[in-house]
C-alpha positions as a Markdown table, in Angstrom:
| # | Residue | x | y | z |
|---|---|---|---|---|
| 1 | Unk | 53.3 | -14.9 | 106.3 |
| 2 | Unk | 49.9 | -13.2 | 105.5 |
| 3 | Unk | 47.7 | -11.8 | 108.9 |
| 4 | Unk | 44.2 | -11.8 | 108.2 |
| 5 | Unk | 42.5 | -8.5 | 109.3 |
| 6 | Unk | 41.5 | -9.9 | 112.8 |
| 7 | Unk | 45.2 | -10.5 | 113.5 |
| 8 | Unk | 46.3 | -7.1 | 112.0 |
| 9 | Unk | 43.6 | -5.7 | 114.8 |
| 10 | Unk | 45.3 | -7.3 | 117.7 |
| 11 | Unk | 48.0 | -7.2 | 117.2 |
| 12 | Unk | 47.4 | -2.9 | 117.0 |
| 13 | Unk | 45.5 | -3.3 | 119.9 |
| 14 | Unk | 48.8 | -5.1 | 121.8 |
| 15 | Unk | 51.0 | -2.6 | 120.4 |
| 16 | Unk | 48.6 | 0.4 | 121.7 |
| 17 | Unk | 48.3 | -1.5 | 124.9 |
| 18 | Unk | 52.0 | -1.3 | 125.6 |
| 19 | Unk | 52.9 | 1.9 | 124.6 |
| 20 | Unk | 50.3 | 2.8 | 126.9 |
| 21 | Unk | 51.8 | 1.1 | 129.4 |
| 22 | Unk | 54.7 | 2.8 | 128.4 |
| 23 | Unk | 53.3 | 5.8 | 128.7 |
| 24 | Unk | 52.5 | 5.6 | 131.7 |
| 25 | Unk | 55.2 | 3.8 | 133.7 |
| 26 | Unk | 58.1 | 5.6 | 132.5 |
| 27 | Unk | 57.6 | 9.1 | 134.5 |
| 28 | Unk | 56.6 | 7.0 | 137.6 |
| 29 | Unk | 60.0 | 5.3 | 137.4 |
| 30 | Unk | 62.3 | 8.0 | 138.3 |
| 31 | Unk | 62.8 | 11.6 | 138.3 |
| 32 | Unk | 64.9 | 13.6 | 136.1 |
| 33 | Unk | 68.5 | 14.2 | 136.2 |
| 34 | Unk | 67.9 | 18.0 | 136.9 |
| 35 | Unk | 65.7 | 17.5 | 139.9 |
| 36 | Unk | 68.3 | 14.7 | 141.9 |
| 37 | Unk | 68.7 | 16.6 | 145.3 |
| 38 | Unk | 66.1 | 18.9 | 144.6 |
| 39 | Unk | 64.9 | 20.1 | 147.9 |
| 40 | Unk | 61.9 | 22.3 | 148.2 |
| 41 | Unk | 62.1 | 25.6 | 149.8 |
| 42 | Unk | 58.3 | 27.1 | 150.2 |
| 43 | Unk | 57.3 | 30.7 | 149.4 |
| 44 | Unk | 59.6 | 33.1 | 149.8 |
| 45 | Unk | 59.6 | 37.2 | 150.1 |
| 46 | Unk | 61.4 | 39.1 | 147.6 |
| 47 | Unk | 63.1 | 42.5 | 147.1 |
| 48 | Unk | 64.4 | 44.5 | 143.9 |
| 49 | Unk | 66.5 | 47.2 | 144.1 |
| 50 | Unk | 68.7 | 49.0 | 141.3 |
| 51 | Unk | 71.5 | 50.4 | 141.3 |
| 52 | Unk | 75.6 | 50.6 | 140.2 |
| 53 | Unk | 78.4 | 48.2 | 139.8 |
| 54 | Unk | 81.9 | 49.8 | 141.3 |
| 55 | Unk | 84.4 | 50.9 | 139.2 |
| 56 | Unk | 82.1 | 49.6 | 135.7 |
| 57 | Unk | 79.6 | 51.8 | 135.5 |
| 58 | Unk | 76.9 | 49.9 | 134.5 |
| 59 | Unk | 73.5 | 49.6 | 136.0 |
| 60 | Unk | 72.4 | 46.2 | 137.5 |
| 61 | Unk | 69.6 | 44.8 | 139.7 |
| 62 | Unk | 69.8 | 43.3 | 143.2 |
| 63 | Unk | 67.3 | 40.8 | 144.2 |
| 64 | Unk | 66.7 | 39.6 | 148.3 |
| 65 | Unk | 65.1 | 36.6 | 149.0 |
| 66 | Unk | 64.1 | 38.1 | 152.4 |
| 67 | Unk | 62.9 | 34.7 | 153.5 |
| 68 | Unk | 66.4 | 32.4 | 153.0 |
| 69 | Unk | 68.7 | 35.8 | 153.3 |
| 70 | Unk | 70.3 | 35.5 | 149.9 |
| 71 | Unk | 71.0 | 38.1 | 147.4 |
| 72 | Unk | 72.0 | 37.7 | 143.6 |
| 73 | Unk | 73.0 | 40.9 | 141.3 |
| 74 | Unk | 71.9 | 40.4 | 137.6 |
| 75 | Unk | 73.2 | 43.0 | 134.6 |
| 76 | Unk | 71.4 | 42.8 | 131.0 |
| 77 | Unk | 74.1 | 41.3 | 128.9 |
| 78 | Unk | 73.7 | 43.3 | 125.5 |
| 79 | Unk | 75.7 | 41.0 | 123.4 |
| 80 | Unk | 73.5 | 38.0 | 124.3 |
| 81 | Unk | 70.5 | 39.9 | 124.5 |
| 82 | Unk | 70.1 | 37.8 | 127.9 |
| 83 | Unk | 70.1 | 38.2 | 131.9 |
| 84 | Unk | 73.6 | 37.6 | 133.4 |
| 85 | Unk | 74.2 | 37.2 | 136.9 |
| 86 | Unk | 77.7 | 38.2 | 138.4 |
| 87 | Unk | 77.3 | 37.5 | 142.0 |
| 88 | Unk | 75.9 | 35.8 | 145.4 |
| 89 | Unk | 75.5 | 36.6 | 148.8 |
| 90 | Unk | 74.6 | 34.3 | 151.8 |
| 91 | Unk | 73.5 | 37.4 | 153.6 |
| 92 | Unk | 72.9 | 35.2 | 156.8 |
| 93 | Unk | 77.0 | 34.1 | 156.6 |
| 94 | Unk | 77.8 | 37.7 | 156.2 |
| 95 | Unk | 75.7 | 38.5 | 159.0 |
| 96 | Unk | 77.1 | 36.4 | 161.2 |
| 97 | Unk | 80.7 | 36.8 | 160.2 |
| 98 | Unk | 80.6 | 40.5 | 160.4 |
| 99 | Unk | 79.2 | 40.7 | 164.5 |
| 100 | Unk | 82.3 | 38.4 | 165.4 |
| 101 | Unk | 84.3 | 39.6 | 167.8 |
| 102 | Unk | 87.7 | 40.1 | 165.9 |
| 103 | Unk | 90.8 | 40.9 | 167.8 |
């Protein structure tokens, strides 16, 4: 079967047609995996400080999101050549864990 050059243009046109449909409709569908439960949190303060791990001896870096009252400590990972983080704090929990009244 043969299309004559009119057909071979329509068709193309179609076929443009729906990809830009395509296009289009797919990101309006739904949302990425990585941003299911994604719930925005607004501007935040922050706060760097440096200083020492105990008992290692290397230097890392503490950052306080003033705003949400979390803390993360990050070290450079040499090996990697990339930022590792070794811990978090929910300063707020600790906050209101350590003015309990204990017995």
């Amino acid at each position: 079967m043969k299309l004559n050059r009119r057909s071979r243009i329509a068709a193309l046109f179609a076929l443009n047609a729906l990809l830009l449909v395509t296009i289009v409709a797919l990101p309006l569908a739904r949302s990425a995996d990585g941003q299911a439960g994604f719930v925005s949190r607004g501007r935040a303060t922050y706060s760097m400080s440096g200083g020492g791990i105990p008992a290692t001896g290397m230097g890392a870096l503490y950052i306080v999101d003033e705003t949400h009252e979390e803390m993360i400590g990050v070290v450079w990972n040499e090996k990697t050549k990339s930022i590792s983080s070794f811990g978090y704090r929910n300063l707020a929990a600790d906050s209101a864990a350590s003015s309990r009244v204990r017995p």
